[in-house]
N, C-alpha and C positions, 0 to 999 in steps of 0.2 A: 676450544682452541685447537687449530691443527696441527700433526705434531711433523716436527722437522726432523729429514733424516740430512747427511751430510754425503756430498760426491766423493770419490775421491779425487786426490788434489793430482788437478794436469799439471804435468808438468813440463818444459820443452826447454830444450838444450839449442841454440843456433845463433848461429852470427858472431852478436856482442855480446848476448845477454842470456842469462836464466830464466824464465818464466814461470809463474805457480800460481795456480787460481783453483780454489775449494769453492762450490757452491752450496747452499745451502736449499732442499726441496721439500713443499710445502704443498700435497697434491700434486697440481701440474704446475705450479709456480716456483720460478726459481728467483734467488735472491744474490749476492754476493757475499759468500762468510768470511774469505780470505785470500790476500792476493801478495805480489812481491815481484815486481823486476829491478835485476841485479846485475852488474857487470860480470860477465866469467873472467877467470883467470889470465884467458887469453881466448882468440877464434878457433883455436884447436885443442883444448883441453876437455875432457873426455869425461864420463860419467864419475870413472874413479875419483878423480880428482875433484868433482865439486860436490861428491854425494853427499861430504861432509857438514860443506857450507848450506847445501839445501835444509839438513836436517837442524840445524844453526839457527833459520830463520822458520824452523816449523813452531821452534817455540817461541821466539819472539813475535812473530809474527800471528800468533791465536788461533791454527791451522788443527783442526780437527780431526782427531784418532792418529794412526801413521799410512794408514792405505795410498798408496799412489799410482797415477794412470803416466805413462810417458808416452812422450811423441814419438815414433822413430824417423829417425830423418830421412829424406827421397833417397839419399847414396846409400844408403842401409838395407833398401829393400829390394828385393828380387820382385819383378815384373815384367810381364807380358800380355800381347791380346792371344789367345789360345783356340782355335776351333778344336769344339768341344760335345758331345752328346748334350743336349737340351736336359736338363733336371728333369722334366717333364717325363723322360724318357725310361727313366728308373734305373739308369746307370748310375757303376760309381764315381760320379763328375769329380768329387772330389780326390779320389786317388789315381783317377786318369791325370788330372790337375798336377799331382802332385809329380807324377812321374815324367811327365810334359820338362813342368816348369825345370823340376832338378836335372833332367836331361840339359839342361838348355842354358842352366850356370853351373854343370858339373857339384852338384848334392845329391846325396843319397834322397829318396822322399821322406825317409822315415826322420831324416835330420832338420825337417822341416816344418814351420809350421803357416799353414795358409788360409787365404778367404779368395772366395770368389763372385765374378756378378757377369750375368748377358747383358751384351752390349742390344740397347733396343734397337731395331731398325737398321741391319747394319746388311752388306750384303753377302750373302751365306753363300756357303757350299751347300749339298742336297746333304739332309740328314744332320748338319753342323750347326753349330751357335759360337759366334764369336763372342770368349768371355775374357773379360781383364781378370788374372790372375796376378797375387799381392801375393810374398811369402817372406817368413824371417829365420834365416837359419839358425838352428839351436845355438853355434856360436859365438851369434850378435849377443839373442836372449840373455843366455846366461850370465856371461860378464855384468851383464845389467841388472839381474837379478842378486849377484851376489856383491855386488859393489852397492845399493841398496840397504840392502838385508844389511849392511856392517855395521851399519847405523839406523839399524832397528825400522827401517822402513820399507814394507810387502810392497810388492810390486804385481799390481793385481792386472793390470793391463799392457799392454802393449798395443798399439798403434800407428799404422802411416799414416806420415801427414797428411797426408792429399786427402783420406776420408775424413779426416778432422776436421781439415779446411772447409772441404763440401758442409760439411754439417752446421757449420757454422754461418758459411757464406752463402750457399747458393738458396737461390728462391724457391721454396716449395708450387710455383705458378708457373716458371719456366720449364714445363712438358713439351713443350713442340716447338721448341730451338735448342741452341746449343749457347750454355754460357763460358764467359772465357773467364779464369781466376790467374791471373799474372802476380804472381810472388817475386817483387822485389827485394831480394835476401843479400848480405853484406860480402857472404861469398859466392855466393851462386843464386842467379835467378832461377824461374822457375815456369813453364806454361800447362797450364791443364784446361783438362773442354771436359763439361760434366753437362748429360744429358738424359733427362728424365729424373733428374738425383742421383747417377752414379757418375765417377770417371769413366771416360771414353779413351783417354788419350793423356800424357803427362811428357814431358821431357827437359830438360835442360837444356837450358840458352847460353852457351857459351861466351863468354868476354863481354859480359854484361851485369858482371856484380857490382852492389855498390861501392864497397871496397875501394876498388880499381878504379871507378867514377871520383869517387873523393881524391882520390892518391893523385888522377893528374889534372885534377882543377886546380888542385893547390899548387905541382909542378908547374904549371900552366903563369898562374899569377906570381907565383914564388912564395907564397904563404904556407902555412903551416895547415896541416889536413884537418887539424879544427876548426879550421874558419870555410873550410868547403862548403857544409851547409848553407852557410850566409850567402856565400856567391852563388850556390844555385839558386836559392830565391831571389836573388838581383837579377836573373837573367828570363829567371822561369814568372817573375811577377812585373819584371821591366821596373823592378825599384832602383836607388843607389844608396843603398847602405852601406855597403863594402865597397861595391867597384863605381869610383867616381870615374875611372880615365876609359873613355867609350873605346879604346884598342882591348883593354882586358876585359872587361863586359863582351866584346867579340871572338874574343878566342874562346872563353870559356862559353859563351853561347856554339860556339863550333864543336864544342865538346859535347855536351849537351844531342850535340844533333846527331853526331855520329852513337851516342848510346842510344837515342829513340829509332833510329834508323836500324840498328842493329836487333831491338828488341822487335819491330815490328816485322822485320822480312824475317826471323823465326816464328811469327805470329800468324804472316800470312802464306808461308810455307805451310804449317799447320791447318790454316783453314781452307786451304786449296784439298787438303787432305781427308780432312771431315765432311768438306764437299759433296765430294767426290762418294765413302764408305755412307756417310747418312743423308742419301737422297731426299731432298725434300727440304731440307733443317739448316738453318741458315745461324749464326752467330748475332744473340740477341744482345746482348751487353756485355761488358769488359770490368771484372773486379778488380783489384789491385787491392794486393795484399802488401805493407811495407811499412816499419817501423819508424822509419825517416821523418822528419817533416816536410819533406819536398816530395813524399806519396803524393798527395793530390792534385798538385804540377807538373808530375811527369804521369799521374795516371791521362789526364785533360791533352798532353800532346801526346802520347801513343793512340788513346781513343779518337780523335782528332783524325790523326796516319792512315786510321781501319776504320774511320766511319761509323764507331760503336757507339753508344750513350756508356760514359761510367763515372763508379762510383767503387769509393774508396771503404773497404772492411774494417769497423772497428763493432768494438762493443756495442756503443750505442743503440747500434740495430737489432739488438735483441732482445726479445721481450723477459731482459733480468732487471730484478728489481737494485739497488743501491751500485748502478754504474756511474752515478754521478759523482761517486766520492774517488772515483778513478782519476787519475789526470789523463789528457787526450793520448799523446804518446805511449802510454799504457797500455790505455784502451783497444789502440794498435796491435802493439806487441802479443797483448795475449790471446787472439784469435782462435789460434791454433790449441790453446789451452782452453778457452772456452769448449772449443768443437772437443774435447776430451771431456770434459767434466757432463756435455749435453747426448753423452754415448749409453744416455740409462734405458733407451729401449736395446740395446748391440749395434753390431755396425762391423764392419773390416778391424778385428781386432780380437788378439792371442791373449 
Protein backbone atom coordinates (compact mmCIF):
# COMPACT_ATOMS: atom_id res chain seq x y z
CA UNK A 1 0.00 0.00 0.00
CA UNK A 2 1.26 3.41 -0.65
CA UNK A 3 1.78 5.61 2.07
CA UNK A 4 0.05 9.08 2.22
CA UNK A 5 1.58 12.10 3.31
CA UNK A 6 -0.80 15.20 3.84
CA UNK A 7 -0.21 19.11 1.92
CA UNK A 8 -0.47 21.69 4.00
CA UNK A 9 -3.87 23.26 4.12
CA UNK A 10 -4.10 26.37 1.47
CA UNK A 11 -5.69 28.56 2.51
CA UNK A 12 -7.19 32.20 0.97
CA UNK A 13 -8.68 34.88 2.51
CA UNK A 14 -10.77 37.14 -0.44
CA UNK A 15 -13.90 38.60 -1.37
CA UNK A 16 -16.78 36.90 0.53
CA UNK A 17 -15.29 33.91 1.53
CA UNK A 18 -12.50 31.73 3.40
CA UNK A 19 -11.23 29.02 1.57
CA UNK A 20 -9.23 25.76 2.93
CA UNK A 21 -8.35 22.80 0.89
CA UNK A 22 -5.75 19.86 2.51
CA UNK A 23 -4.74 17.37 -0.16
CA UNK A 24 -3.80 14.38 0.51
CA UNK A 25 -0.38 12.69 -1.71
CA UNK A 26 0.06 9.30 -2.68
CA UNK A 27 3.38 9.21 -5.04
CA UNK A 28 2.36 11.49 -7.74
CA UNK A 29 -1.37 11.18 -7.00
CA UNK A 30 -3.13 13.62 -5.37
CA UNK A 31 -6.64 13.08 -3.64
CA UNK A 32 -8.94 15.55 -1.74
CA UNK A 33 -8.48 15.00 2.33
CA UNK A 34 -10.18 18.31 3.37
CA UNK A 35 -11.99 21.31 2.27
CA UNK A 36 -14.30 24.32 3.70
CA UNK A 37 -15.86 27.54 2.17
CA UNK A 38 -17.13 29.84 4.49
CA UNK A 39 -18.44 33.29 4.60
CA UNK A 40 -16.01 35.87 6.34
CA UNK A 41 -17.10 38.30 8.72
CA UNK A 42 -17.32 40.77 6.45
CA UNK A 43 -15.17 41.78 2.74
CA UNK A 44 -12.60 43.55 4.90
CA UNK A 45 -11.91 41.59 7.91
CA UNK A 46 -8.45 40.65 8.11
CA UNK A 47 -6.39 37.45 9.02
CA UNK A 48 -6.66 38.44 12.98
CA UNK A 49 -9.97 38.33 12.96
CA UNK A 50 -10.89 35.03 11.30
CA UNK A 51 -7.67 32.94 12.29
CA UNK A 52 -9.80 31.81 15.01
CA UNK A 53 -12.78 30.55 13.04
CA UNK A 54 -10.39 28.92 10.58
CA UNK A 55 -8.92 27.04 13.30
CA UNK A 56 -12.80 26.27 14.48
CA UNK A 57 -13.27 24.34 11.31
CA UNK A 58 -9.79 22.55 11.25
CA UNK A 59 -11.33 20.44 13.71
CA UNK A 60 -14.60 19.91 12.52
CA UNK A 61 -13.74 19.75 9.44
CA UNK A 62 -10.99 16.49 9.70
CA UNK A 63 -8.07 18.76 8.45
CA UNK A 64 -4.76 17.17 8.98
CA UNK A 65 -1.79 18.18 11.42
CA UNK A 66 -2.01 22.30 11.86
CA UNK A 67 0.62 23.27 9.01
CA UNK A 68 -0.74 26.07 6.72
CA UNK A 69 0.18 27.55 3.29
CA UNK A 70 -1.74 31.13 2.77
CA UNK A 71 -2.43 33.09 -0.31
CA UNK A 72 -1.22 36.51 -0.26
CA UNK A 73 -3.43 38.74 -1.85
CA UNK A 74 -2.25 40.96 -5.29
CA UNK A 75 -2.58 44.39 -3.09
CA UNK A 76 -0.16 42.74 -0.52
CA UNK A 77 2.49 42.17 -2.80
CA UNK A 78 5.36 44.34 -4.08
CA UNK A 79 6.08 43.80 -7.80
CA UNK A 80 7.76 44.71 -10.73
CA UNK A 81 9.28 43.79 -14.33
CA UNK A 82 13.13 44.57 -13.38
CA UNK A 83 16.08 44.40 -15.97
CA UNK A 84 18.32 42.49 -14.29
CA UNK A 85 21.96 40.41 -14.72
CA UNK A 86 20.86 36.92 -16.42
CA UNK A 87 21.30 34.15 -13.45
CA UNK A 88 23.35 32.67 -15.94
CA UNK A 89 25.67 35.36 -15.26
CA UNK A 90 26.76 34.52 -11.77
CA UNK A 91 25.52 37.59 -10.35
CA UNK A 92 23.83 38.27 -7.11
CA UNK A 93 20.36 38.57 -9.09
CA UNK A 94 18.91 38.06 -6.12
CA UNK A 95 20.16 41.03 -4.00
CA UNK A 96 20.34 43.22 -7.08
CA UNK A 97 16.49 42.30 -6.96
CA UNK A 98 16.18 43.08 -3.74
CA UNK A 99 17.69 46.31 -3.68
CA UNK A 100 15.75 47.33 -7.13
CA UNK A 101 12.44 46.28 -5.92
CA UNK A 102 12.85 48.14 -2.19
CA UNK A 103 14.22 51.22 -3.97
CA UNK A 104 11.21 51.39 -5.85
CA UNK A 105 8.41 50.95 -2.84
CA UNK A 106 10.69 52.55 -0.45
CA UNK A 107 12.02 49.02 1.87
CA UNK A 108 14.89 48.44 3.26
CA UNK A 109 15.92 44.89 1.08
CA UNK A 110 16.78 43.24 4.23
CA UNK A 111 13.07 43.87 5.25
CA UNK A 112 12.06 41.84 2.46
CA UNK A 113 11.39 38.74 1.42
CA UNK A 114 11.44 37.82 -2.49
CA UNK A 115 11.20 35.40 -5.63
CA UNK A 116 12.11 35.98 -8.91
CA UNK A 117 11.68 34.58 -12.83
CA UNK A 118 13.09 35.95 -16.66
CA UNK A 119 10.66 36.97 -18.67
CA UNK A 120 11.09 34.52 -21.91
CA UNK A 121 11.52 36.33 -25.04
CA UNK A 122 11.12 39.73 -24.07
CA UNK A 123 12.92 42.55 -25.61
CA UNK A 124 16.21 43.33 -23.63
CA UNK A 125 18.79 45.85 -23.11
CA UNK A 126 22.61 44.42 -24.09
CA UNK A 127 23.57 42.50 -20.99
CA UNK A 128 19.88 42.71 -19.32
CA UNK A 129 17.02 40.18 -18.67
CA UNK A 130 13.73 41.37 -17.87
CA UNK A 131 12.58 39.61 -14.60
CA UNK A 132 9.14 39.89 -12.63
CA UNK A 133 10.22 40.40 -9.37
CA UNK A 134 7.38 39.36 -6.25
CA UNK A 135 8.25 40.43 -2.64
CA UNK A 136 6.59 40.44 0.86
CA UNK A 137 7.53 42.90 3.32
CA UNK A 138 8.40 41.47 6.86
CA UNK A 139 5.47 43.70 7.91
CA UNK A 140 2.68 41.83 5.94
CA UNK A 141 4.46 38.36 7.07
CA UNK A 142 4.44 38.73 10.38
CA UNK A 143 1.13 39.85 11.37
CA UNK A 144 0.27 36.63 9.68
CA UNK A 145 2.49 34.74 11.25
CA UNK A 146 1.56 35.58 14.69
CA UNK A 147 -2.14 36.03 14.29
CA UNK A 148 -1.82 32.18 13.07
CA UNK A 149 0.54 30.98 15.61
CA UNK A 150 -2.41 32.07 18.47
CA UNK A 151 -4.27 29.31 17.51
CA UNK A 152 -1.70 26.95 17.21
CA UNK A 153 -1.44 26.92 13.48
CA UNK A 154 2.48 27.30 11.64
CA UNK A 155 2.49 29.06 8.95
CA UNK A 156 4.90 27.31 6.65
CA UNK A 157 4.15 29.32 3.40
CA UNK A 158 3.48 32.21 2.06
CA UNK A 159 2.30 32.90 -1.41
CA UNK A 160 1.14 35.40 -4.34
CA UNK A 161 -1.80 34.55 -5.83
CA UNK A 162 -1.05 34.91 -9.27
CA UNK A 163 1.76 32.06 -8.91
CA UNK A 164 -1.00 29.94 -7.27
CA UNK A 165 -3.36 30.73 -9.96
CA UNK A 166 -0.75 29.85 -12.79
CA UNK A 167 -0.15 26.54 -11.12
CA UNK A 168 -3.38 25.74 -10.97
CA UNK A 169 -4.67 27.08 -14.10
CA UNK A 170 -2.40 27.46 -16.83
CA UNK A 171 -1.59 24.68 -19.52
CA UNK A 172 1.61 23.03 -19.19
CA UNK A 173 1.34 23.02 -23.49
CA UNK A 174 0.81 26.63 -23.92
CA UNK A 175 4.82 27.43 -24.59
CA UNK A 176 4.50 29.68 -27.51
CA UNK A 177 1.53 31.91 -26.82
CA UNK A 178 0.53 33.85 -24.08
CA UNK A 179 -2.53 32.74 -21.95
CA UNK A 180 -4.77 35.32 -20.38
CA UNK A 181 -6.19 34.38 -16.50
CA UNK A 182 -8.93 37.02 -15.76
CA UNK A 183 -9.94 36.85 -12.07
CA UNK A 184 -13.35 38.00 -11.62
CA UNK A 185 -13.05 38.88 -7.68
CA UNK A 186 -16.14 40.68 -5.57
CA UNK A 187 -13.84 43.61 -5.04
CA UNK A 188 -11.44 43.81 -7.33
CA UNK A 189 -10.76 42.10 -10.61
CA UNK A 190 -7.78 41.12 -11.83
CA UNK A 191 -5.72 40.52 -15.35
CA UNK A 192 -2.45 38.43 -15.87
CA UNK A 193 -0.71 37.01 -19.18
CA UNK A 194 1.56 33.93 -18.15
CA UNK A 195 3.96 32.72 -20.72
CA UNK A 196 5.98 29.67 -20.85
CA UNK A 197 4.47 28.88 -17.09
CA UNK A 198 5.42 32.10 -15.54
CA UNK A 199 3.68 35.70 -15.01
CA UNK A 200 4.57 38.20 -17.49
CA UNK A 201 2.38 40.83 -16.58
CA UNK A 202 -0.52 41.30 -13.78
CA UNK A 203 -2.54 44.32 -12.96
CA UNK A 204 -5.76 45.59 -11.74
CA UNK A 205 -8.93 46.58 -13.57
CA UNK A 206 -10.50 49.14 -12.00
CA UNK A 207 -14.51 49.65 -11.68
CA UNK A 208 -15.01 46.17 -12.52
CA UNK A 209 -15.51 44.16 -9.30
CA UNK A 210 -18.39 42.07 -8.81
CA UNK A 211 -19.52 43.84 -5.87
CA UNK A 212 -20.25 47.11 -7.67
CA UNK A 213 -21.82 44.88 -10.70
CA UNK A 214 -24.37 43.23 -8.17
CA UNK A 215 -24.95 46.79 -6.18
CA UNK A 216 -26.40 48.48 -9.40
CA UNK A 217 -28.35 45.53 -11.19
CA UNK A 218 -30.17 45.52 -8.23
CA UNK A 219 -30.39 49.56 -8.15
CA UNK A 220 -31.10 49.25 -11.53
CA UNK A 221 -34.36 46.96 -11.08
CA UNK A 222 -34.98 48.16 -7.47
CA UNK A 223 -34.39 44.69 -5.90
CA UNK A 224 -32.50 43.60 -3.42
CA UNK A 225 -28.62 42.61 -4.18
CA UNK A 226 -29.54 39.06 -3.56
CA UNK A 227 -31.53 38.43 -6.43
CA UNK A 228 -28.67 40.06 -8.77
CA UNK A 229 -27.41 36.84 -9.55
CA UNK A 230 -30.79 35.67 -11.04
CA UNK A 231 -30.88 38.76 -13.30
CA UNK A 232 -27.72 38.27 -14.56
CA UNK A 233 -28.50 34.95 -15.77
CA UNK A 234 -31.83 36.38 -17.27
CA UNK A 235 -29.82 38.65 -19.43
CA UNK A 236 -26.46 36.57 -19.79
CA UNK A 237 -28.88 33.21 -20.80
CA UNK A 238 -31.90 35.25 -22.49
CA UNK A 239 -34.08 33.50 -19.80
CA UNK A 240 -37.15 35.15 -17.73
CA UNK A 241 -36.87 33.97 -14.36
CA UNK A 242 -36.65 37.20 -12.53
CA UNK A 243 -37.17 39.88 -15.33
CA UNK A 244 -40.49 39.26 -16.94
CA UNK A 245 -40.85 43.29 -18.06
CA UNK A 246 -38.30 43.43 -21.41
CA UNK A 247 -37.58 47.49 -20.03
CA UNK A 248 -35.60 45.89 -17.04
CA UNK A 249 -34.08 42.79 -18.86
CA UNK A 250 -32.76 46.04 -20.99
CA UNK A 251 -31.36 48.11 -18.58
CA UNK A 252 -29.73 45.51 -16.67
CA UNK A 253 -28.40 44.09 -20.08
CA UNK A 254 -26.92 47.69 -20.47
CA UNK A 255 -25.13 47.01 -17.39
CA UNK A 256 -23.90 44.20 -18.16
CA UNK A 257 -22.34 45.75 -21.18
CA UNK A 258 -20.72 48.58 -19.87
CA UNK A 259 -18.89 45.92 -17.22
CA UNK A 260 -17.62 43.65 -20.29
CA UNK A 261 -16.65 46.61 -22.17
CA UNK A 262 -14.76 47.86 -19.45
CA UNK A 263 -13.06 44.47 -18.56
CA UNK A 264 -12.15 44.12 -22.16
CA UNK A 265 -10.33 47.56 -23.13
CA UNK A 266 -8.08 46.90 -19.94
CA UNK A 267 -7.70 43.45 -21.73
CA UNK A 268 -6.85 44.83 -24.81
CA UNK A 269 -4.75 47.53 -23.53
CA UNK A 270 -2.81 44.82 -22.18
CA UNK A 271 -2.40 42.90 -25.13
CA UNK A 272 -1.39 45.55 -27.30
CA UNK A 273 1.34 45.66 -24.71
CA UNK A 274 2.50 42.08 -24.72
CA UNK A 275 2.31 42.48 -28.37
CA UNK A 276 4.35 44.61 -28.77
CA UNK A 277 7.41 43.31 -25.51
CA UNK A 278 6.85 39.45 -26.81
CA UNK A 279 7.24 39.54 -30.49
CA UNK A 280 6.05 36.62 -32.11
CA UNK A 281 3.28 35.32 -29.25
CA UNK A 282 -0.09 36.09 -29.65
CA UNK A 283 -2.82 35.45 -26.74
CA UNK A 284 -4.15 31.84 -26.96
CA UNK A 285 -6.98 31.63 -24.66
CA UNK A 286 -8.79 33.40 -21.97
CA UNK A 287 -9.30 31.64 -18.24
CA UNK A 288 -11.63 33.15 -16.00
CA UNK A 289 -11.15 32.68 -12.64
CA UNK A 290 -14.61 33.62 -10.55
CA UNK A 291 -16.64 32.28 -7.75
CA UNK A 292 -20.08 33.52 -9.10
CA UNK A 293 -22.22 31.56 -10.99
CA UNK A 294 -22.47 33.89 -13.80
CA UNK A 295 -18.38 33.06 -14.33
CA UNK A 296 -19.11 31.30 -17.38
CA UNK A 297 -21.57 33.94 -19.07
CA UNK A 298 -19.47 36.70 -18.53
CA UNK A 299 -16.32 34.53 -19.34
CA UNK A 300 -18.21 33.58 -23.18
CA UNK A 301 -18.90 37.51 -23.69
CA UNK A 302 -15.56 39.12 -22.81
CA UNK A 303 -13.91 35.91 -24.94
CA UNK A 304 -16.39 36.67 -27.47
CA UNK A 305 -14.96 40.96 -27.29
CA UNK A 306 -11.17 39.51 -27.72
CA UNK A 307 -11.76 36.64 -30.13
CA UNK A 308 -10.29 34.28 -27.53
CA UNK A 309 -11.55 30.46 -27.12
CA UNK A 310 -12.31 30.25 -22.98
CA UNK A 311 -12.88 28.37 -20.39
CA UNK A 312 -13.85 28.75 -16.89
CA UNK A 313 -11.17 27.42 -13.85
CA UNK A 314 -12.46 25.03 -11.43
CA UNK A 315 -11.30 21.99 -9.88
CA UNK A 316 -12.49 19.64 -12.14
CA UNK A 317 -9.61 20.03 -14.29
CA UNK A 318 -7.34 18.64 -12.37
CA UNK A 319 -6.01 15.40 -12.17
CA UNK A 320 -7.32 15.14 -8.14
CA UNK A 321 -8.94 12.41 -7.12
CA UNK A 322 -12.40 12.84 -4.92
CA UNK A 323 -13.43 16.39 -6.54
CA UNK A 324 -16.64 15.05 -7.09
CA UNK A 325 -17.77 15.30 -3.59
CA UNK A 326 -17.08 19.08 -4.02
CA UNK A 327 -20.05 21.10 -5.07
CA UNK A 328 -19.43 23.26 -8.44
CA UNK A 329 -19.24 26.70 -6.80
CA UNK A 330 -16.59 25.32 -4.42
CA UNK A 331 -15.00 23.84 -6.97
CA UNK A 332 -14.56 27.49 -8.11
CA UNK A 333 -13.68 29.25 -5.19
CA UNK A 334 -10.75 27.07 -4.27
CA UNK A 335 -8.53 27.50 -7.14
CA UNK A 336 -6.34 29.45 -5.86
CA UNK A 337 -6.16 26.93 -2.71
CA UNK A 338 -5.58 24.14 -4.83
CA UNK A 339 -2.52 26.10 -6.63
CA UNK A 340 -1.26 26.23 -2.90
CA UNK A 341 -1.68 22.78 -1.75
CA UNK A 342 -0.08 21.66 -5.73
CA UNK A 343 3.43 23.94 -4.55
CA UNK A 344 5.09 20.52 -3.35
CA UNK A 345 7.86 20.89 -6.10
CA UNK A 346 8.47 25.24 -4.88
CA UNK A 347 7.36 27.81 -6.75
CA UNK A 348 7.28 31.96 -5.90
CA UNK A 349 6.77 31.33 -2.27
CA UNK A 350 8.45 32.67 1.56
Amino acid sequence: MKRSRYTPVGIEISGRFVRMLQLAQAASQFRVHAWSVFPRLDSKSDVAQEAGRIASVFERRGFAGRDIAFCLPDESVLSAVIDLPPVKSGAPVASIAGVEIGRMFKQAPEAIELSHWELPMTVRQPGAVATMVVACPHTTAEPLIEAFDAHDLRLRVIEPRCTALVRACSSASAHDSIEIILSLGWTQSRFYAVCSGVVVLERAIENSDLQTLHRVVAGTIGMDTELAPLALKDVLRAERELLADPDAAREVQEQVRHYTEALTSEALTALSYLARRFAGRKASRLIVVCDGGEAPDLAKEVAARLSLEARVCALGELAIEGIDAIDAPSRRALVAAAGLCLNHAGGASW
